[in-house]
BALOBA-1460 file (C-alpha; in Angstrom, 3 decimals):
// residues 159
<rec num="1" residu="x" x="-11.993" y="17.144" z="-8.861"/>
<rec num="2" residu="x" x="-11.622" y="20.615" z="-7.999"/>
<rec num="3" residu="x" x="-9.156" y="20.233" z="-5.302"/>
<rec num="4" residu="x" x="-6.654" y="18.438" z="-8.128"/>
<rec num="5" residu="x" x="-7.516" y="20.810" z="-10.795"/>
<rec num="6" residu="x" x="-6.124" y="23.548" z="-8.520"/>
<rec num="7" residu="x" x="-2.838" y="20.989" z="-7.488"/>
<rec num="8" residu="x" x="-2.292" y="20.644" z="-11.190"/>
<rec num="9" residu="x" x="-2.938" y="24.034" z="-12.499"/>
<rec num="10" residu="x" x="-0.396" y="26.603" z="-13.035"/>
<rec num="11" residu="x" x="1.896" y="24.273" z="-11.866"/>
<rec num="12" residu="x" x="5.843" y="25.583" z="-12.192"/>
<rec num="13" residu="x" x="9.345" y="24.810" z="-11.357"/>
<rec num="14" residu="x" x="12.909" y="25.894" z="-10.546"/>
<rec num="15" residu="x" x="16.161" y="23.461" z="-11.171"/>
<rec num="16" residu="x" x="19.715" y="23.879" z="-9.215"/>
<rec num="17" residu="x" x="22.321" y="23.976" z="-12.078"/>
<rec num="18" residu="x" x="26.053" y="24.491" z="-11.835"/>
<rec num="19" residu="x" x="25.044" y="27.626" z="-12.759"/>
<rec num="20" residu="x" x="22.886" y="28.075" z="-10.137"/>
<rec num="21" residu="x" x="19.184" y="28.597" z="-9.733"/>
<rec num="22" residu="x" x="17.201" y="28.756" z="-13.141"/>
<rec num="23" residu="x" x="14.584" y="30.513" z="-13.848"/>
<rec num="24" residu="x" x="10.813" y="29.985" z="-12.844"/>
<rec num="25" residu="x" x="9.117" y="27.895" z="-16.242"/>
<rec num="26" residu="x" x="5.786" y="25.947" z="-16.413"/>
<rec num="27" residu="x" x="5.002" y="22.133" z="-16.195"/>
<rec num="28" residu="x" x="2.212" y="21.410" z="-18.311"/>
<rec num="29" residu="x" x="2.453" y="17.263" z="-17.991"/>
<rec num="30" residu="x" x="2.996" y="13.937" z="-15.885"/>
<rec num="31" residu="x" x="2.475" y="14.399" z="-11.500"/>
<rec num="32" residu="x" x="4.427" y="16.155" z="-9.239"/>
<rec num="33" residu="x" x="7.237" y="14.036" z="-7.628"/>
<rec num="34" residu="x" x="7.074" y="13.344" z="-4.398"/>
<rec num="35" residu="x" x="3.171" y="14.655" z="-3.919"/>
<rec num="36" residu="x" x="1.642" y="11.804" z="-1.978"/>
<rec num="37" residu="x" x="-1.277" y="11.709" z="-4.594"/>
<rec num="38" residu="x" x="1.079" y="11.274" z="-7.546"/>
<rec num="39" residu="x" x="1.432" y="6.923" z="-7.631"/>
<rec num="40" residu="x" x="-2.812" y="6.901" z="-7.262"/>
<rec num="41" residu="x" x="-3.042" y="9.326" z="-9.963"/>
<rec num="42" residu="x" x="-0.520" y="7.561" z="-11.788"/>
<rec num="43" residu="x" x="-1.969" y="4.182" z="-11.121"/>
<rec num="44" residu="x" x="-5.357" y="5.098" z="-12.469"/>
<rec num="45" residu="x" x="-3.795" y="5.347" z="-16.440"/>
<rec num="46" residu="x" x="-1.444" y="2.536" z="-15.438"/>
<rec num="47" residu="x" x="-4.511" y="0.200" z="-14.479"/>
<rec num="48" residu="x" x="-6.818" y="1.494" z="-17.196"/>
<rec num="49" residu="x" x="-3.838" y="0.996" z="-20.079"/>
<rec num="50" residu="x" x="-3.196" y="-2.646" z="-19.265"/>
<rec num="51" residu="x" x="-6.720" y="-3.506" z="-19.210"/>
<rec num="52" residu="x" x="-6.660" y="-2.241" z="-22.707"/>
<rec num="53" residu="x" x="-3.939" y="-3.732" z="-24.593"/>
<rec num="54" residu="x" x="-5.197" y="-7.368" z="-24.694"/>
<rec num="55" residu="x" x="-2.480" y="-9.981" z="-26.156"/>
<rec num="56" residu="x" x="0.434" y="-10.386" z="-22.925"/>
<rec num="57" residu="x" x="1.990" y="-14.226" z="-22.786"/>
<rec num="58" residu="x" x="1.815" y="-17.136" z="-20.295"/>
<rec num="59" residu="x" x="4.404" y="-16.945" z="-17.490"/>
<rec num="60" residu="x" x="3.570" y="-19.440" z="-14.410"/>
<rec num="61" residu="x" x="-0.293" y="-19.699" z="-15.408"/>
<rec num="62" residu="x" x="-1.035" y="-16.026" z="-15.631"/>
<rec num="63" residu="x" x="-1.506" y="-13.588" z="-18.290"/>
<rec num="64" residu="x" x="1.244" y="-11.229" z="-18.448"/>
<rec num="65" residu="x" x="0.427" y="-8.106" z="-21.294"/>
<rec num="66" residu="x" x="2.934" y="-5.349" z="-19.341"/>
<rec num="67" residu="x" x="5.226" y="-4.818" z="-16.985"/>
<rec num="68" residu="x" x="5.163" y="-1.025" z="-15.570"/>
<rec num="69" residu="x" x="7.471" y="0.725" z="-13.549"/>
<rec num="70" residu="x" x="9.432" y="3.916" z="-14.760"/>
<rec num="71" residu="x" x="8.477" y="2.639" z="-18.262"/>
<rec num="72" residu="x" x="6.052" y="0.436" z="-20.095"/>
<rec num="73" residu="x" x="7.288" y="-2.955" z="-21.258"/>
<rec num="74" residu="x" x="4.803" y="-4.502" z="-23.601"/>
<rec num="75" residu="x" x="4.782" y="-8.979" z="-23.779"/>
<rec num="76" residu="x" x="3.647" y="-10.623" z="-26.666"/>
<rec num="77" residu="x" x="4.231" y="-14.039" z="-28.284"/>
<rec num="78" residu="x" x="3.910" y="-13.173" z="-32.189"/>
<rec num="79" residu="x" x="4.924" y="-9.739" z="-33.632"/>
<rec num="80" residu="x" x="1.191" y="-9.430" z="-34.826"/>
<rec num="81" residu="x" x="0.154" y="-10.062" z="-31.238"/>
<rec num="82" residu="x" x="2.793" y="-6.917" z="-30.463"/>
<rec num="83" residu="x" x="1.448" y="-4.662" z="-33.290"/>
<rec num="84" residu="x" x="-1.842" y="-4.888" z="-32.314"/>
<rec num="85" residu="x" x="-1.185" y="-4.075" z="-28.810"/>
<rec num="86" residu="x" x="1.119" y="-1.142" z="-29.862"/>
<rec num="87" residu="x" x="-1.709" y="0.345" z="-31.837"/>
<rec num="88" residu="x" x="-4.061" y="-0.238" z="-28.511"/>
<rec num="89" residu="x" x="-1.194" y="1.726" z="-26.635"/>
<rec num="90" residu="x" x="-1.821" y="4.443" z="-29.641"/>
<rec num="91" residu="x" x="-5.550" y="4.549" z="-29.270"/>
<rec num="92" residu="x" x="-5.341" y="4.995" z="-25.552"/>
<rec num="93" residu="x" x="-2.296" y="7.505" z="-25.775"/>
<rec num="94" residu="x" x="-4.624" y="9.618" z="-28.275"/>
<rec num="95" residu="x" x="-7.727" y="9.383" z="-25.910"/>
<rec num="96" residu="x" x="-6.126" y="10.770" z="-22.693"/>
<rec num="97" residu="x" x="-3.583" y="12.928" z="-24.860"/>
<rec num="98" residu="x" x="-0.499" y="10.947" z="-23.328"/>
<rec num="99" residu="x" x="3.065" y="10.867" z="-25.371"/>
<rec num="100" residu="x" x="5.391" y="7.830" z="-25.953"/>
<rec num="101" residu="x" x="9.037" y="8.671" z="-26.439"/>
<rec num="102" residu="x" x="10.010" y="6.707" z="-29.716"/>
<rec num="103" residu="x" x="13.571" y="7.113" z="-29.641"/>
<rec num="104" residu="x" x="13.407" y="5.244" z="-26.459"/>
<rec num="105" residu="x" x="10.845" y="2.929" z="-27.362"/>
<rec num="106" residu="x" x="12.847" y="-0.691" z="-28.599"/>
<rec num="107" residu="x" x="12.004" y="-4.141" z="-29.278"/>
<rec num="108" residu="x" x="14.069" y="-7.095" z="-28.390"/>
<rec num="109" residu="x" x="12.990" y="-10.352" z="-29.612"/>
<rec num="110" residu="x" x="13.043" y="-13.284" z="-27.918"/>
<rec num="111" residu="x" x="14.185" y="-16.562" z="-29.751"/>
<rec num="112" residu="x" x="16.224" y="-19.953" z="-29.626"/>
<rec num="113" residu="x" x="19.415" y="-19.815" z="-31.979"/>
<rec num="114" residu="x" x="16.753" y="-19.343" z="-34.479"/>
<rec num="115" residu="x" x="16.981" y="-16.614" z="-37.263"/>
<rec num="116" residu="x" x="14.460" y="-14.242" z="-37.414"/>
<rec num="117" residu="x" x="13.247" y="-12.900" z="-40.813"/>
<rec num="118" residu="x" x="12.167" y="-8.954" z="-41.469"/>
<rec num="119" residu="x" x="9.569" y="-7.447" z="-38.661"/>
<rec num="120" residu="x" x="8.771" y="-4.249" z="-38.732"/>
<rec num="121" residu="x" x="6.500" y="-3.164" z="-35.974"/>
<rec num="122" residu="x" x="5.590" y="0.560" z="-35.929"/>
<rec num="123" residu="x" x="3.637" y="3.276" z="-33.879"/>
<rec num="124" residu="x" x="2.268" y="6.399" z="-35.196"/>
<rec num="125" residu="x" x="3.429" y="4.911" z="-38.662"/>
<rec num="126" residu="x" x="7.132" y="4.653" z="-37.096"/>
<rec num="127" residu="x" x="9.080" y="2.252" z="-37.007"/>
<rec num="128" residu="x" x="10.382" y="1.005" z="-33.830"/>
<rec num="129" residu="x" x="14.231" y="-0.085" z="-33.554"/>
<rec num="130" residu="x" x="14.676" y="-3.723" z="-32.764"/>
<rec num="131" residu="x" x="18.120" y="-3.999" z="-30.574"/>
<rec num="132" residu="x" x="19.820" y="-7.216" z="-29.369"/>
<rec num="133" residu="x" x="19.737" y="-5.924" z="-25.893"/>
<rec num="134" residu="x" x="17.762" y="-3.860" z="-23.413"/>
<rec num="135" residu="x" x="18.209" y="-2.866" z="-19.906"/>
<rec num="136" residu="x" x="14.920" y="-2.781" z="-17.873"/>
<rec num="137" residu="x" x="15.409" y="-2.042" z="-14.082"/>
<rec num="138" residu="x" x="18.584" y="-2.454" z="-13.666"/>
<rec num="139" residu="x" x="18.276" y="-5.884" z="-15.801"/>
<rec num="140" residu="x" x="19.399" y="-6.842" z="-19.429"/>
<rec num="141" residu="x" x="17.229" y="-8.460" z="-21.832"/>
<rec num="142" residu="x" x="18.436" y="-10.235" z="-24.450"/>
<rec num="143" residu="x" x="17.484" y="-12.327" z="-27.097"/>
<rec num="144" residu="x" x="17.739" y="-15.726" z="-26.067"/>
<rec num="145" residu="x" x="16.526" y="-14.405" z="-22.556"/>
<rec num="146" residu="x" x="19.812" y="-14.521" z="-20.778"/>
<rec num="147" residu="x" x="19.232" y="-12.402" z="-18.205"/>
<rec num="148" residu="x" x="22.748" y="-10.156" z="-16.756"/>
<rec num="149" residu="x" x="22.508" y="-7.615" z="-13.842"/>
<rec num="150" residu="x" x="23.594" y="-4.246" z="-14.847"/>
<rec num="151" residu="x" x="26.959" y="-4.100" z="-14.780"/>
<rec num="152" residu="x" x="27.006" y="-0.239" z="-12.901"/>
<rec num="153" residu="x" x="24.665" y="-2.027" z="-10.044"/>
<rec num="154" residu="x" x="26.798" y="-4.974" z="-10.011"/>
<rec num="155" residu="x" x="29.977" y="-2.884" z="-9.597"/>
<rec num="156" residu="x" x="28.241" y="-0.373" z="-6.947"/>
<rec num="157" residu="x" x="27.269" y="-3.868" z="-4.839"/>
<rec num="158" residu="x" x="30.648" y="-4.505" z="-5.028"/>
<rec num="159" residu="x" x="32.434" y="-0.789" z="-3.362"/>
């Protein structure tokens, strides 16, 4: 414990600008990129998190709650299902004093042709915008669960 309390504290950083070298200012969240401890580290929340939120849906006889990569994408099959695993993902954020962006944070629906009627789903008593599309990876959601390759990684396959 000692050994990463020393990696992780007092912990600061420069960044190469146009206008060249900025100056020195602390990082006081998230791992270090590129230390070779950082995806274990990471992988303990990331583990510990899933096991929490409960709900997920049924893809190929499994239990699917999350997919995690660079971000968190939560699965559910009702919008009460989602809500109550958003307000896990609060409880859990407020026990290891993690953030969640909410103006990146969206919810796409999934549906056949059929109309949806007023869900609000919220976190930290905000509302989260629904959208009719979201890219994930490199991959667009949307609702009827077409999926469509990026069209930037598309294009950069293509040159």
């Amino acid at each position: 414990i000692n050994i990463l309390k020393g990696l992780y504290s007092s912990t600061s950083a420069r960044v190469w600008t146009n206008l060249g070298l900025s100056q020195t200012f602390g990082i006081k969240s998230g791992v270090k990129q590129g230390c070779g401890l950082s995806p274990l580290l990471f992988s303990f929340y990331a583990n510990d998190l899933v096991d929490s939120l409960g709900g997920g849906v049924e893809i190929n006889g499994k239990r699917i709650s999350a997919l995690l990569q660079d971000d968190l994408v939560l699965l559910a099959v009702h919008p009460s299902a989602l809500q109550k695993m958003i307000n896990r993902l609060e409880e859990y954020c407020g026990v290891w004093n993690l953030a969640i962006n909410l103006r990146e944070s969206k919810v796409v629906i999934f549906r056949k042709g059929r109309r949806i009627g007023d869900i609000e789903l919220t976190y930290m008593k905000q509302n989260i915008e629904i959208v009719n599309e979201y890219n994930y990876l490199g991959v667009i959601f949307t609702p009827k669960l077409v999926f469509q390759i990026n069209r930037k990684v598309t294009q950069a396959e293509l040159v």
